[in-house]
N, C-alpha and C positions, 0 to 999 in steps of 0.2 A: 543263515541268521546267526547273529553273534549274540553269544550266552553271557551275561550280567549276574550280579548279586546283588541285591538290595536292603537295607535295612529300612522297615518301617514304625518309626516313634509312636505311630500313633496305635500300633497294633503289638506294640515289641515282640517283633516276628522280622524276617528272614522271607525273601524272597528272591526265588533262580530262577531267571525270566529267562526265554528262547527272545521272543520276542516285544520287546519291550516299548519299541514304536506302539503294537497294537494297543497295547495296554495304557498309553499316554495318549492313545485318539479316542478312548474310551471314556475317558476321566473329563477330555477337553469337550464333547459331545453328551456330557452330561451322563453317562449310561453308568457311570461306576461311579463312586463314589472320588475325591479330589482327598489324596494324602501325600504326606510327604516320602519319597524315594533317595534313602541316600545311599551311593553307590560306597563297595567298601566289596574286600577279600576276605578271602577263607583266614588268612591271618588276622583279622578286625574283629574275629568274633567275640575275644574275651575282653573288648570294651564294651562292649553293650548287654543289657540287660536282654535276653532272648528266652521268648516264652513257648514260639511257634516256628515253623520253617514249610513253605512252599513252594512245591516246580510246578513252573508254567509251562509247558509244550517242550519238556526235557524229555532229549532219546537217550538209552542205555548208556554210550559214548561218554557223554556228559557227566552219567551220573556217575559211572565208575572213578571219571577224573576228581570226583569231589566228595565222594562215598565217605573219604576221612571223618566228616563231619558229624555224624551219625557215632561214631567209635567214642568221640570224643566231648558228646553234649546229649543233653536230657532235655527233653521238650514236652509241654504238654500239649500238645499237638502236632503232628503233620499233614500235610495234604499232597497229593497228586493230582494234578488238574491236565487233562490232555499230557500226557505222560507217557512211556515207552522205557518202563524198568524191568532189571532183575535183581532182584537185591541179593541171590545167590548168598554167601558167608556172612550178609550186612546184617547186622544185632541195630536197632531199633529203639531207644529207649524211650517211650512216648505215652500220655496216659489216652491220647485221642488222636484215631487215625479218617482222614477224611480223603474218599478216595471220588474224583471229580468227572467229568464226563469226559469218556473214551479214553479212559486210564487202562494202561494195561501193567499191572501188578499184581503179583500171587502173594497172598498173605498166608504165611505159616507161622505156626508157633515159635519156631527157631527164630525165626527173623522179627519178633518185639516183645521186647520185657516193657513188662507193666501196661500191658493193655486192656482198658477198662470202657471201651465206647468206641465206636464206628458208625460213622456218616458214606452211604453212599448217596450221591446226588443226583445218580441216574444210573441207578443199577441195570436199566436195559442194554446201555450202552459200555457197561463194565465189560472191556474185553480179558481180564484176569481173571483167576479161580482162587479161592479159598481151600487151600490142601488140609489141611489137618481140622482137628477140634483145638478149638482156642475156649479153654474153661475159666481164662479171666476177663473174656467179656461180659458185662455187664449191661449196657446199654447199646439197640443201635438203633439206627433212623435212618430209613429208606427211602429215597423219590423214584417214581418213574421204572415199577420193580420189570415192570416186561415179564412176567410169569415165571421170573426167577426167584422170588419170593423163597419158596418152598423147598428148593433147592440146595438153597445159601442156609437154610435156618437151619437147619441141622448141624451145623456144625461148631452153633455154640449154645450148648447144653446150659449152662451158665445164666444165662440171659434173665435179669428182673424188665427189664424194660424197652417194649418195641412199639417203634415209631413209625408207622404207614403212609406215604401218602401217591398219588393219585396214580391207584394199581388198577389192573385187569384180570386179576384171578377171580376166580367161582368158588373154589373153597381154600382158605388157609389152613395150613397144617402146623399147629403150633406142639402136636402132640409127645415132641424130641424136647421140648422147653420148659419142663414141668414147674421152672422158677419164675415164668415170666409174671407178676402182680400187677403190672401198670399195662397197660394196653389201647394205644390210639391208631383208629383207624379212617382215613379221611379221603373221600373221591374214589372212591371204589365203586363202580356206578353196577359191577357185574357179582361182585361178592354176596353171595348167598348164605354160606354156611364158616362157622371154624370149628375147625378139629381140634379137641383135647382130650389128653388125657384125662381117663374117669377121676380123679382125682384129684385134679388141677382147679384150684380156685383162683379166679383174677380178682384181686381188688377192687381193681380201679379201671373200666370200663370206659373209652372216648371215642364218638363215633360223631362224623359226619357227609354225607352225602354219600352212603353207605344205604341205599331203599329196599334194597333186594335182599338187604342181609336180617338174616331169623337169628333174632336171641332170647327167644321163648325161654330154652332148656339149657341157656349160660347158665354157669353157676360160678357170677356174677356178683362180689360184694356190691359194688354202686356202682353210676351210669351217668354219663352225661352227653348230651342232653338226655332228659328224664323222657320213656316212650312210654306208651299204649299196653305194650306187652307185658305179661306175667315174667319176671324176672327167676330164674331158680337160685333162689340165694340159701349158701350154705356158710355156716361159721364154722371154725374150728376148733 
C-alpha cells in the first residue's frame, strides 16, 4: 500500500493514509462522511492553517520517515487509527491525544508536552501501554474499556473528568483520581459499585444504562438522570 498526505479544509487537519482507496469506497458508500482530500507534502505544511494530524493504518517504517513533523508543529490534536508506532525520542506537542482501534502506541510523559485529554475509542483493542504518570491530563473518554478501565486509571492522578462508555467491569476503581469532579458513565450493564477515596466528592454525576450500579453511599454533589436512591451528598 502506497502512504499519502492529505489536507482536509474542512477539518484543518492533516491526514497520512496507508490506504486511501479504502477510505474513498467509504465516503462513496455513504459510511463516512464526503470531504475534501487534497494531496500535498511534508514540505506544504507551512501553507495551511493545521489544527490536527492523523495515521491511518501507518507501520513504524512510515512513521519514522515522517516523524520530522511532530519536531516541528503544535497541534491540538492527534490521532492514531490502526496504527503500529514507536515514537521512541518523538516530543509531541498536542493538547489532545486520540488513540483509535488496534493502535499500538505507548504513551509516556517524555513523548508529549502539553497534554490535557485522551480519547481511546476502543480501549479493548488498544494493543499499547501507558508507561508513566501523565499529571497533565485532565480529561479522558473511554469506549469499549475491555476490563482495562482500572488499569490505565491509575496513571493519571490528575484527572477532573472521565468519560465511560459501553464497559464490562463490576466495580470501578477511581480511588488513585482523587480530582475527578465530573463523572459519566454509560452501557455498563455489569457495573455494580465505584470505588473512592473516602474523601473524594464528585460533582457531577452521569449515568445511563448502568442498573446494577449502587449509588446509595456516592458522595455525590448532583445526578443525572435524578434516581429513587438516597444520594450521600457532602459539601465542602
Amino acid at each position: 500500500m502506497n502512504t499519502h498526505i492529505y489536507y482536509i479544509p474542512q477539518y484543518k487537519a492533516v491526514s497520512v493514509i496507508a490506504n486511501f482507496a479504502e477510505t474513498q469506497k467509504k465516503m462513496d458508500l455513504g459510511m463516512s462522511p464526503k470531504v475534501d482530500y487534497i494531496p500535498m507534502t511534508i514540505s506544504d505544511f507551512s501553507r495551511y492553517e493545521i489544527e490536527g494530524i492523523g495515521l491511518v493504518q501507518i507501520e513504524n517504517d512510515c512513521f519514522q520517515a515522517i516523524k520530522e513533523i511532530f519536531s516541528n508543529f503544535k497541534f491540538k490534536s492527534v490521532a492514531f487509527h490502526e496504527s503500529n508506532i514507536e515514537l521512541a525520542d518523538v516530543v509531541i506537542d498536542a493538547q489532545h491525544l486520540v488513540i483509535g482501534d488496534r493502535s499500538k502506541v505507548n504513551v509516556s510523559e517524555k513523548n508529549f508536552q502539553n497534554l490535557e485529554e485522551i480519547t481511546f475509542l476502543a480501549l479493548k483493542t488498544y494493543k499499547g501501554k501507558v508507561l508513566t504518570i501523565l499529571n497533565s491530563v485532565k480529561k479522558i473518554a473511554m469506549w469499549y474499556e475491555g476490563k482495562k478501565s482500572n488499569t490505565i486509571l491509575s496513571k493519571f492522578p490528575e484527572l477532573k473528568e472521565l468519560h465511560c462508555f459501553n464497559g464490562s467491569e463490576i466495580q470501578l476503581d477511581i480511588r488513585e483520581n482523587k480530582c475527578i469532579e465530573r463523572l459519566e458513565l454509560a452501557n455498563f450493564p455489569k457495573l455494580e459499585h465505584i470505588l473512592l477515596d473516602h474523601d473524594h466528592i464528585i460533582k457531577e454525576l452521569k449515568i445511563e444504562n448502568c442498573k446494577k450500579l449502587d449509588i446509595s453511599n456516592l458522595p455525590v454533589t448532583s445526578i443525572w438522570p435524578p434516581r429513587k436512591e438516597n444520594i450521600k451528598a457532602k459539601i465542602s
